[in-house]
N, C-alpha and C positions, 0 to 999 in steps of 0.2 A: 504493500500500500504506500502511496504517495503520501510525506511528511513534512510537517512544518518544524522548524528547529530556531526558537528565538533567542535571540541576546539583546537585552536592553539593562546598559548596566552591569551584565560581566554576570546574567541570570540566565539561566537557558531552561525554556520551556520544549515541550513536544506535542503538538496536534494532527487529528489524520484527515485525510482526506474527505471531502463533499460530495465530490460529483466527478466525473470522470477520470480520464489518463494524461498525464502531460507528455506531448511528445519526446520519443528517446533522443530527437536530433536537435531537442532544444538544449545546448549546455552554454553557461554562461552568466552573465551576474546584473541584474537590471537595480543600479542605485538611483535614487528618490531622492530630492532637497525638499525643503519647505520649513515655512514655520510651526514650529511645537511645542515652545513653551511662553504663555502668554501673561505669565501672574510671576513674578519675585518679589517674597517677603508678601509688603503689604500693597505693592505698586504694582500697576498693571501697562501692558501697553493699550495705547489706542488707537490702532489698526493692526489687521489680520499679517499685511507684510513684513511688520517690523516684529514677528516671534521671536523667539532664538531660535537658530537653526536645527532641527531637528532630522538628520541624515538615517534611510535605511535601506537595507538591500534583500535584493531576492536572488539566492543561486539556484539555477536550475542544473540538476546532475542527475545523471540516469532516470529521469522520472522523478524524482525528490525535490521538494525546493527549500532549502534553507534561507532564515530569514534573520537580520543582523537589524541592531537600531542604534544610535547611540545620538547622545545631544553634539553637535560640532565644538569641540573643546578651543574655540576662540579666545583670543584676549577677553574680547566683551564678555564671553559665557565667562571667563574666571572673575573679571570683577564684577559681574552682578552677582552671581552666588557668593563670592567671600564678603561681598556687604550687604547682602541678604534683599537685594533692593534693584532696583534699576537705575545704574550710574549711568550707563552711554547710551547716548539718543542715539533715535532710530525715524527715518523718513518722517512717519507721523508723531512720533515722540517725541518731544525735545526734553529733555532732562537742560535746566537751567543750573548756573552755576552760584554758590554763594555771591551777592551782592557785598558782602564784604570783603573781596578779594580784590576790589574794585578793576573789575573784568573792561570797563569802557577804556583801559590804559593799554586795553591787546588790540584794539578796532583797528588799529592802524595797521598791525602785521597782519592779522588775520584778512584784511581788504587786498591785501599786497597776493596773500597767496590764493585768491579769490573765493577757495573754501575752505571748510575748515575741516580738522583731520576726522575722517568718517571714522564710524563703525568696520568693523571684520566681521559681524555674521553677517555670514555668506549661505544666505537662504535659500536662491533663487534656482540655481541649476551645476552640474558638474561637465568641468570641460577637461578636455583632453589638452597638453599642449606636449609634442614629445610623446614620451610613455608616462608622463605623469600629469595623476588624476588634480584637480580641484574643485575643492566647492568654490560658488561663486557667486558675487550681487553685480552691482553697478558702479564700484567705487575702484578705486584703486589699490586694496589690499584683496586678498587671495588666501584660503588655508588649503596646503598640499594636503591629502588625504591616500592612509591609503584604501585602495579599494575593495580590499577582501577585510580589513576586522575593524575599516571606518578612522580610525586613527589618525590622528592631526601629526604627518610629518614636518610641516613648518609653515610660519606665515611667507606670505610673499606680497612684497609692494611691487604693481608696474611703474613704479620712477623711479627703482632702481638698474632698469632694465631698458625702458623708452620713455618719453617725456608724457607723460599720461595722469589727467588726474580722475577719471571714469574712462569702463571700456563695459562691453554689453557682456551678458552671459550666454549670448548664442552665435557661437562663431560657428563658419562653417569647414569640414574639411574634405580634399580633394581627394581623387582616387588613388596617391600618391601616399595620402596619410598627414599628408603638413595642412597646419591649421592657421586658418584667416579670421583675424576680429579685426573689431574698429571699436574705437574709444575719443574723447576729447582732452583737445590740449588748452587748458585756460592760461591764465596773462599771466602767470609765475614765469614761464618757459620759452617767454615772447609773443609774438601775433597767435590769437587763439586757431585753433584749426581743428578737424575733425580730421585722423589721424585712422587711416586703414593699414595693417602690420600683419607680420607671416612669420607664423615657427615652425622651422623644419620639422619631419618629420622623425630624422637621425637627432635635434638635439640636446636630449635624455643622457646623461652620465650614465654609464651601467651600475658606479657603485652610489647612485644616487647624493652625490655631496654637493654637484652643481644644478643650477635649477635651469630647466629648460628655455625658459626665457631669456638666456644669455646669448642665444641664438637668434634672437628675435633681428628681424627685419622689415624695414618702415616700405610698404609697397609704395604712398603716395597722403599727401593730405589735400585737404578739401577747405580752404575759407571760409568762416564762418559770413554769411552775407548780412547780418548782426553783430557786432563786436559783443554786446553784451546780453545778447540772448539768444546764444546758440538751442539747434531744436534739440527738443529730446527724442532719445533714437532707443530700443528694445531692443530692434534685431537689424539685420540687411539681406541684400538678394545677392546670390553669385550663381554666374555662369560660368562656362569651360574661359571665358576670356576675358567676363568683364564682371564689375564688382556694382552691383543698385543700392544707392544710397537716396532713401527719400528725406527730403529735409522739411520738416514738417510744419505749422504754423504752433503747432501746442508746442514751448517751446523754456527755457530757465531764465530766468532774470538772476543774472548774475548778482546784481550789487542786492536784491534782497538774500539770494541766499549766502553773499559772504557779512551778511550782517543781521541773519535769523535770529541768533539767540541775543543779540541788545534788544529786538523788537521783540520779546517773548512769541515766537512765531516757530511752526515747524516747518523742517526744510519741504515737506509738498505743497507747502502753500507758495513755496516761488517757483510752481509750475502754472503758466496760464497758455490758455488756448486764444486765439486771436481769430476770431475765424472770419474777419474779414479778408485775410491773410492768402498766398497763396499758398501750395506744396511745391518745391521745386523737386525735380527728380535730376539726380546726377547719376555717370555711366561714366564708369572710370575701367581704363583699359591694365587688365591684371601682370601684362606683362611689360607693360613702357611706364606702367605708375600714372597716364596723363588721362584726365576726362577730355571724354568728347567733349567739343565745342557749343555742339547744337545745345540751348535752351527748352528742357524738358518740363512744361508745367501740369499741372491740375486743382482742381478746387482745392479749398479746406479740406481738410482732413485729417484725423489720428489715427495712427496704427503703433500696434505692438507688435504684431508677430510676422515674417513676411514666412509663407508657403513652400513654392519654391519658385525659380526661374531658367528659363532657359533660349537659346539661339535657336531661330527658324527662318529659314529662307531670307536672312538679310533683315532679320525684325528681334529683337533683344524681347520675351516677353518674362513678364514674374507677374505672381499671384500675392497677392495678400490681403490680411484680416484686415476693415478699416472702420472708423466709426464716423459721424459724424458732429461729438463733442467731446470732452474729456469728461466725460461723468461716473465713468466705468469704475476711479480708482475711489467715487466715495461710495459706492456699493460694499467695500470691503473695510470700514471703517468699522470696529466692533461693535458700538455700538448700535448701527442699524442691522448687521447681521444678530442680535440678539431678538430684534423685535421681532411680536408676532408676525405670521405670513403675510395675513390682509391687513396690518397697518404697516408694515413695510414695503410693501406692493402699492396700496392706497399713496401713502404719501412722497413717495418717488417714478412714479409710473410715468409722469411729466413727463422727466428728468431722462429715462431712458432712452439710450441710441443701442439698436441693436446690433452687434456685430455682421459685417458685411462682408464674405470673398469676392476679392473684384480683380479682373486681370486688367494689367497695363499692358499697352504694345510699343517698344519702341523702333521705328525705321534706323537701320544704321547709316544709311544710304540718303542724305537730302539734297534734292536741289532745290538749292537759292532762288532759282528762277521760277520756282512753283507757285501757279494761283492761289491770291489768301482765299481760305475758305476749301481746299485740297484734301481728302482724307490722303492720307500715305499709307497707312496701312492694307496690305497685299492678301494679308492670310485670307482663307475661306472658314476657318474653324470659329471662328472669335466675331463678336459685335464691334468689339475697342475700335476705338477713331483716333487719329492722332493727325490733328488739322491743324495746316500751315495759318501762318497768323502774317498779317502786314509788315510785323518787324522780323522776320523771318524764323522768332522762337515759334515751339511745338506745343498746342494743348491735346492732352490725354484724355479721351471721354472712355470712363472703363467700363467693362463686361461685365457684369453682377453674376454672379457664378450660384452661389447659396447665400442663403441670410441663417444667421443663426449658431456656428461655429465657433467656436476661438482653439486653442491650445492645438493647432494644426501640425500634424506629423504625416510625414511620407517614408514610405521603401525606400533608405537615404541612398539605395542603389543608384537613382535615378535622382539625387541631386544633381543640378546644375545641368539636368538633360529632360528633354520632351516627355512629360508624364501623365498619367489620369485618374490618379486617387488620391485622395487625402484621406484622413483621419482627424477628427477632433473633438471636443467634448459642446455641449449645446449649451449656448448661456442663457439665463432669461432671470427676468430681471425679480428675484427672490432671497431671502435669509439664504437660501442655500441652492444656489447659481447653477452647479454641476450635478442633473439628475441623469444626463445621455449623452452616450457615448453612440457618435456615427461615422459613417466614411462614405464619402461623394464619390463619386463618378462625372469630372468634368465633362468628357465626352457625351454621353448619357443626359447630366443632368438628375439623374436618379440620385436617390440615399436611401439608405437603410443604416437600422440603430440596434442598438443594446439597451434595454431599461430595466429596474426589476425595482419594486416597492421598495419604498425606505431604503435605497442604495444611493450610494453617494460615488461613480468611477471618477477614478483619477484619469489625469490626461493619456490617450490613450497610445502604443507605443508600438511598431510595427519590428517582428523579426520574419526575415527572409526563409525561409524552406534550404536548405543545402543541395545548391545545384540545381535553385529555382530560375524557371525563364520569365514565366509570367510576372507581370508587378503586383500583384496582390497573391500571389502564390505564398503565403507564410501565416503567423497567427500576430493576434492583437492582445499584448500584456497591460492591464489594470488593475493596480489593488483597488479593492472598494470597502467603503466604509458604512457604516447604517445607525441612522437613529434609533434603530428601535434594539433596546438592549439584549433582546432574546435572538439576534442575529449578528453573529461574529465577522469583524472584520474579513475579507478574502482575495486569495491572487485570482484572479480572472483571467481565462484563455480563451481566446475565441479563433473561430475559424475567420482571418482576413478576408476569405471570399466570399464568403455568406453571412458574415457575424453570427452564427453558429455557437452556444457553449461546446467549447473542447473538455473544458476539466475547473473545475475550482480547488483552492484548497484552504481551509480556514486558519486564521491566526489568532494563537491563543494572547492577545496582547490587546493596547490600546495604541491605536493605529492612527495618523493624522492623515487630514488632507496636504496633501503636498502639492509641489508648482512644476518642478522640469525634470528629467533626470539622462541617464545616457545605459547604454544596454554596450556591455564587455563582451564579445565573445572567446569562451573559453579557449578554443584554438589560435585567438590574436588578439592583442594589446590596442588593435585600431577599433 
């Protein structure tokens, strides 16, 4: 019988199996980030994002899957539990400093290095860089991890490394194995700039003393077309040659957030949306470091997650999640996730924008001399317009693909190349956001889901079949959780092709919702 084997805290539980068989060719280790501890002492946070990190994993081995948990042993996690309290702010949390230390005499240094020294949990997602693992957020420190017993090998700042003071938690990586993010470079380090970077895939020490990032290499940056309010960015698109950076109108105001805590303010509140604004879309070339010339625009818009993207006949296209305000990030603010259903549905239903897949098409190919008013775009598959304008820039009118998605995964077989499925969890606007887990069919147009009573799946995660050809040829891994106490947390397997139960297995633990994670296969480190 297939078994659960837990460690949380250095305790090891055993529970048996639910419902069917996991396959024997799934071997490998799917780890989970997110926030998991929301109360220290007598202080709480106030929002869902800023928990402490709470890391677990799932080994799948012969049919078995063991399951590991452990809190991310951060700087931060060490000094809130040794002062029994919450000392380091977090996005929606500001922890303020004694008034008697007279803190107005640091404003000056603290405006200089434009923010101030973040937090280390690293709740968000785990990235590869090399062969080593981290957990990761949005700032500029990093805790190595390792990937089999969770364990904090060490912190790591990107500005010991490249001039970065944020970089995203979703880089992508090539068929090569070397891994591409992007991050921002604010005014400490000169002209600010958004700064896309590349670590080999060789550059991993064997006996682990050097950190991978010493390797690192600056592909190209991008000018902030705001000095002081560069946009905020989640994730970006890459193709086999070129890199999509949307630059968005919801965007940071700098001088509020290098001077939050004088104004008793949290740093999300110097995120605003502008939405008279445009989105510019940049296409930067992976191998020369240089963006295209042509002027890529489109409406307002916010996005978190991009899809994927891909080259077709001379047209650059990528898919992604997009909304049309920033309202999404007070959905998760604990307070309103506490309230009943129908007053929390009642009093924010306004306020909602539902998440939107919309594909963009970009022409590689423009002529200058084209009529304003041109669609350029060739494909036959897609609606996307991209129409010549008088001053010779591009506007984007995108393809509405699904409405309703967010936490978007594909067969990363087929990153950065022509694809037809996604995967991802369905948001709608409630205490509790993630009830279904689906996957599209662009081609199609069709979805089919996963749901089951008082189950809560996490974002859902696609593994390939061994010597699969088709792109949905594999299974879809989700732990899921449930309010209703008489029904155990469980790993969920499903057949990618039909969303199908393959097997469940229950977990004898207390399980959180988590946000991103990355899937190890046993036979490789990529």
């Amino acid at each position: 019988p297939m078994t659960f084997i837990w460690e949380h805290h250095l305790l090891c539980l055993v529970s048996s199996v639910l419902a069917g068989c996991v396959p024997e060719w799934l071997q490998g280790t799917l780890l989970r980030n997110g926030p998991g501890l929301f109360k220290v002492g007598d202080t709480e946070y106030n929002h869902w994002f800023d928990g402490m990190a709470l890391i677990h994993s799932f080994t799948f081995k012969d049919g078995d899957v063991y399951y590991r948990s452990k809190f991310l042993r951060s700087d931060t996690f060490k000094k809130n539990t040794q002062a029994n309290k919450i000392v380091v702010s977090e996005f929606g949390t500001m922890i303020y400093p004694d008034p008697c230390k007279n803190i107005f005499s640091k404003a000056f240094s603290y405006l200089l290095a434009a923010i101030p020294d973040f937090t280390d949990n690293n709740l968000i997602n785990i990235i590869r860089y090399g062969e080593d693992y981290y957990a990761s957020s949005e700032v500029n420190y990093m805790n190595q991890i390792d990937p089999m017993t969770l364990d904090v090998i060490g912190k790591m700042n990107y500005r010991n490394h490249i001039a970065l003071n944020m970089a995203t938690s979703h880089p992508h990586y090539d068929d090569e194995g070397n891994t591409y993010n992007m991050g921002t470079a604010l005014m400490r380090f000169g002209m600010p700039n958004y700064v896309i970077f590349k670590v080999p895939v060789n550059a991993s020490d064997k006996e682990h003393k050097k950190p991978a990032l010493r390797k690192v290499k600056q592909v190209c940056n991008i000018p902030f077309r705001s000095t002081l309010f560069p946009s905020y960015f989640h994730s970006f698109g890459m193709t086999e040659n070129y890199i999509i950076f949307v630059e968005q109108p919801f965007k940071l105001d700098i001088v509020r957030l290098a001077t939050a805590i004088f104004r008793s303010a949290n740093w999300a509140s110097c995120l605003r949306y502008d939405k008279e604004d445009l989105t510019l879309i940049h296409l930067v070339d992976k191998k020369t470091g240089k963006a295209v010339s042509t002027k890529f625009y489109t409406d307002a818009l916010v996005v978190f997650h991009h899809i994927n993207a891909y080259e077709d006949d001379g047209h650059v296209v990528f898919d992604m999640v997009t909304y049309k305000d920033s309202n999404l990030y007070e959905m998760f603010y604990l307070a309103n996730l506490r309230k009943e259903t129908h007053e929390f549905i009642e009093s924010n239903k306004v306020n909602f924008s539902p998440p939107v897949c919309q594909r963009f098409v970009l022409p590689l190919t423009v002529d200058k001399d084209t009529p304003n008013g041109t669609n350029l775009v060739r494909l036959k598959d897609t609606t996307a317009k991209t129409v010549m304008q008088g001053d010779g820039s591009l506007y984007c009118l995108p393809d509405t693909i699904f409405e309703g998605l967010e936490l978007p995964g594909i067969n990363y077989k087929f990153n950065g190349k022509k694809y037809r499925y996604f995967y991802g969890s369905r948001v709608e606007w409630t205490p509790h956001p993630n009830k279904v887990i689906g996957k599209g069919d662009i081609v199609t147009r069709k979805y089919i889901e996963w749901t089951e009573e008082d189950c809560y799946p996490s974002e859902p995660v696609f593994v390939a079949t061994p010597g699969a050809v088709e792109e949905d040829d594999g299974v879809i891994l989700s732990s899921v959780v449930s309010l209703n106490p008489k029904k155990s947390p469980f790993m969920l397997v499903l057949n990618a092709k039909t969303f199908e139960e393959i097997a469940r297995a229950s977990i004898d633990a207390s399980i959180h919702m988590d946000l991103h994670g990355h899937f190890i296969p046993t036979q490789s480190t990529n």
